[in-house]
C-alpha positions in Angstrom: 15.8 141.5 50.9 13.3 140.3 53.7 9.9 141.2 54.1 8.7 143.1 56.8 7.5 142.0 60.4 4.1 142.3 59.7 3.6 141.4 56.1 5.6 137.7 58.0 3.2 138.0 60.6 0.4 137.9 58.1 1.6 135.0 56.4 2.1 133.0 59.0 -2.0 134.2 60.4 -2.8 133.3 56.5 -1.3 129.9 56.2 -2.5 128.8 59.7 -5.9 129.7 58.6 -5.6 127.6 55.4 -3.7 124.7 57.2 -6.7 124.4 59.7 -9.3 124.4 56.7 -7.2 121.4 55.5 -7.0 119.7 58.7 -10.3 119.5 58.6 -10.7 117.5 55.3 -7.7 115.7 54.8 -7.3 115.1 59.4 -3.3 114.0 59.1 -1.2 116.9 60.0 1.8 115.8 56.6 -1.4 115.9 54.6 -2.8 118.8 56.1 0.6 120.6 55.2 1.1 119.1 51.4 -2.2 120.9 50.9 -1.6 124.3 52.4 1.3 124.4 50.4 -1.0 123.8 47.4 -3.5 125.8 48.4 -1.0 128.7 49.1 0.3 128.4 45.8 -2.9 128.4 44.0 -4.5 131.1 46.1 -1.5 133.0 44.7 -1.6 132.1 41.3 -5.3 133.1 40.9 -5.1 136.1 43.3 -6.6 137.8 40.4 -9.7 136.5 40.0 -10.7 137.7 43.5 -13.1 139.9 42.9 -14.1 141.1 46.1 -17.9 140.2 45.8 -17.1 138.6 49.2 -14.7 138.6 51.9 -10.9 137.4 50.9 -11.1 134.5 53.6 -14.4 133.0 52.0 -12.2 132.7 49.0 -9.6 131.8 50.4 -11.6 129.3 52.2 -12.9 127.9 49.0 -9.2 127.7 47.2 -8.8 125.9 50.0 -11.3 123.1 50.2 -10.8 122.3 46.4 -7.3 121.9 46.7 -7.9 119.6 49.9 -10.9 117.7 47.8 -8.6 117.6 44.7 -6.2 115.8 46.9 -8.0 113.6 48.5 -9.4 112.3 44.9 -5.8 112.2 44.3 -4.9 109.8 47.1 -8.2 107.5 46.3 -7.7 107.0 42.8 -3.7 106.1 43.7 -4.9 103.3 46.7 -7.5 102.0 44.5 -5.0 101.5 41.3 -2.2 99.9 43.6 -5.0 98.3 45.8 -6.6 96.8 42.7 -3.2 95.6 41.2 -1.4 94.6 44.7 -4.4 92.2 46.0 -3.7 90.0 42.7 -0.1 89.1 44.0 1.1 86.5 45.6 3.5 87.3 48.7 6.2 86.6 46.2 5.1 88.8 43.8 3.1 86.4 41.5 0.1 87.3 39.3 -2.8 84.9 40.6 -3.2 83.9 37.2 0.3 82.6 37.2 0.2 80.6 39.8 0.3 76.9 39.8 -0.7 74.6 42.3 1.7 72.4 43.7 2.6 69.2 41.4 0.7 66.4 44.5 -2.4 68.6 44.6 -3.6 67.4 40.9 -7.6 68.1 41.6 -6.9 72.2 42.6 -4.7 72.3 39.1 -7.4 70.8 37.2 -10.1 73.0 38.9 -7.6 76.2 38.4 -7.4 75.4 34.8 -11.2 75.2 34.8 -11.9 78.2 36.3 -9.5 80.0 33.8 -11.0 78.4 31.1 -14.9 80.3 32.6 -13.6 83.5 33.5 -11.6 83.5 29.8 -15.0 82.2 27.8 -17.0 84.7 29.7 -15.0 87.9 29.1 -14.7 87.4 25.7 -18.3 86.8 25.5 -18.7 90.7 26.4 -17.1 91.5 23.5 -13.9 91.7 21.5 -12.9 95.1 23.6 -13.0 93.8 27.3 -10.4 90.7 27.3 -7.6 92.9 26.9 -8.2 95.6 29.4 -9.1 92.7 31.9 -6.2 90.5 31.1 -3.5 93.6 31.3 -5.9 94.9 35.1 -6.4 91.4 36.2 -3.9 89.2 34.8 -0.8 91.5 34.7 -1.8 93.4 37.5 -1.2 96.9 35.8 -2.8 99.8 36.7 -5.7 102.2 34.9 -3.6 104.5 34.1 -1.0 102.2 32.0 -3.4 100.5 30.6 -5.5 103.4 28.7 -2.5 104.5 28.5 -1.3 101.6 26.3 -4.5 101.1 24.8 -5.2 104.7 23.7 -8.3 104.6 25.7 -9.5 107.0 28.0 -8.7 106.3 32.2 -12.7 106.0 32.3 -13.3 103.7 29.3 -11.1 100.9 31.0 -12.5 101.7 34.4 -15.7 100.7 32.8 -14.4 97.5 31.1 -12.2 96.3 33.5 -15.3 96.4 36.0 -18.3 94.5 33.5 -15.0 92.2 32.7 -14.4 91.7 36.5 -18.2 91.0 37.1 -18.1 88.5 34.1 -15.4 86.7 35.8 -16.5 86.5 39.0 -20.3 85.1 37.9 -18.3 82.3 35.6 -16.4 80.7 38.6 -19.5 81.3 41.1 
């Protein structure tokens, strides 16, 4: 059974509204249409809890924008975890804190060794919970999510470490 023309015609009004309001948060039309589809679903899902205190396409506005902003957090916390555990590869696909220098170049070995030595000394000088969050984020290159996962800590708890672990590190071999 198919609806009729105009209960189509206001579907297609409804999801152009929402698909603009989308556009203008998430600007790349696939995007644009991943949320629509969202909000569309969700603005069906809690059709209820419209309860007309204002017009339907302020709320409709608003299921909207938190879909689109719930997105977009989405998308930023997925390019910071695969930004944060791609930049410590080589273009092979080496951890930097697996890589050796080549056998003639004997000084960067010894200073690489050196600087491993610092940035180990000074993580665990933060305490006995920060080396292995910054070893698995830094070392293994995995991502938040694994990692608290693994640990059976929260995503925010090794956010936290792996950032005063990081800052450790990076004062050592300054």
């Amino acid at each position: 059974m198919h609806a009729p023309a105009s209960m189509d015609a206001d579907l297609d009004r409804t999801r152009g509204y929402v698909k603009s309001i989308a556009l203008k948060y998430v600007r790349d039309d696939s995007d644009a249409e991943d949320v629509t589809q969202d909000a569309m679903l969700l603005a069906h899902r809690y059709r209820s809890s419209f309860r007309g205190e204002s017009r339907f396409s302020t709320w409709l506005y608003r299921v909207t924008a938190t879909a689109a902003l719930m997105f977009l957090r989405k998308q930023r916390r997925l390019s910071r975890e695969v930004a944060a555990s791609g930049s410590l590869k080589d273009e092979d696909g080496t951890p930097w804190l697996e890589q050796h220098a080549a056998p003639i170049d004997l000084r960067a070995e010894v200073v690489a060794k050196a600087d491993l030595a610092l940035v180990s000394e000074a993580v665990a000088a933060l305490g006995a919970k920060y080396p292995a969050v910054f070893w698995k984020r830094y070392g293994e290159g995995r991502t938040e999510t694994e990692i608290a996962k693994d640990l059976g800590l929260s995503v925010a708890a090794v956010k936290t470490r792996a950032f005063r672990a990081r800052q450790a590190a990076l004062a050592a071999v300054r």
